[in-house]
C-alpha positions in Angstrom: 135.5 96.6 -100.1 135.4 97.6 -96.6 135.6 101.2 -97.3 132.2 100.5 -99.7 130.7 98.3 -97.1 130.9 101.6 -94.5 129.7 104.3 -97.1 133.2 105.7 -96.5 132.5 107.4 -100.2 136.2 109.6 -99.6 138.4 106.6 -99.5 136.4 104.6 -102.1 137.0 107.9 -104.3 140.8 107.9 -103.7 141.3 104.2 -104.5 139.1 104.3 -107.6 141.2 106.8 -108.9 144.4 105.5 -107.7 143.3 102.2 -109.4 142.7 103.9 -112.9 145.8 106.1 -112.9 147.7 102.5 -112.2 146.0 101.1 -115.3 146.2 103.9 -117.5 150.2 103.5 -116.4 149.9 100.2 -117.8 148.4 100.9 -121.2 151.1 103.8 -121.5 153.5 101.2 -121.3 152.2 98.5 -123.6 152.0 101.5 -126.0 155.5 102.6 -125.6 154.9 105.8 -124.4 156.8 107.4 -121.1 153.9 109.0 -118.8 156.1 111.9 -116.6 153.1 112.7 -114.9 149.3 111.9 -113.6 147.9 115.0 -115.3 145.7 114.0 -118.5 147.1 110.5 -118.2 143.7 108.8 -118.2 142.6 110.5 -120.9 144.9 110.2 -122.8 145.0 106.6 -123.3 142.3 106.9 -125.4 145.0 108.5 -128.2 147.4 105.9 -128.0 148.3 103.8 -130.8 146.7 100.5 -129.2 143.4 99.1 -128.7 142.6 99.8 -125.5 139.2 98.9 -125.7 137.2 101.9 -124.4 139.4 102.1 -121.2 139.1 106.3 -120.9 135.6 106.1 -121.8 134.6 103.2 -119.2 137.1 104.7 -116.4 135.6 108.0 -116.8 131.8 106.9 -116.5 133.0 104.9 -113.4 134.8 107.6 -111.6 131.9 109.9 -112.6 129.0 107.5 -111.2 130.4 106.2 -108.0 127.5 107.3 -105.6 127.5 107.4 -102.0 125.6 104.7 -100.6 127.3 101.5 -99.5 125.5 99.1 -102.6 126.5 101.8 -105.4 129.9 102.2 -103.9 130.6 98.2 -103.9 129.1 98.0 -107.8 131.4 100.8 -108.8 134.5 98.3 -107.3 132.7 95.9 -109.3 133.0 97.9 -112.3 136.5 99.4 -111.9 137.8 95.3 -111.8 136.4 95.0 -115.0 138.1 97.7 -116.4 140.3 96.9 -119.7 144.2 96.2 -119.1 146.6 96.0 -121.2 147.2 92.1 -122.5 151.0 91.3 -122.4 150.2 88.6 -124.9 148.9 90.8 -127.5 152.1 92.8 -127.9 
């Protein structure tokens, strides 16, 4: 949050997308599938065989809408929280 807080827009951009490569890791994983690299990875959850309840599409419009000033960086962090994850208790 600090990095929002300072309009620091590069380092907000490299943990958002570190964040949703970690989660798209995740929903590899509950699916079953081995991810041997970051390229496509994101998208590709969307083609899995689980629910993964609009993760590409929401990670995308996140990544894409970030901003630059310190109030739309912070709601982007906001929005990246709430991001779907894989539920271990649904496998």
């Amino acid at each position: 949050m600090k990095g929002a807080k300072r309009g620091d827009v590069a380092y907000v951009v490299l943990c958002a997308s570190h964040a949703v490569m970690l989660i798209a890791h995740a929903w590899h994983a509950a699916a079953g599938q081995w991810a041997v690299n970051e390229k496509g990875l994101a998208l590709n959850v969307a083609g899995l065989a689980v629910d993964s309840r609009e993760f590409t599409r929401s990670a995308m419009d996140i990544l894409q809408n970030l901003g630059s000033e310190p109030a739309q960086l912070a709601l982007a962090l906001d929005e990246l929280r709430e991001l779907p994850r894989p539920d271990s208790a649904a496998r």
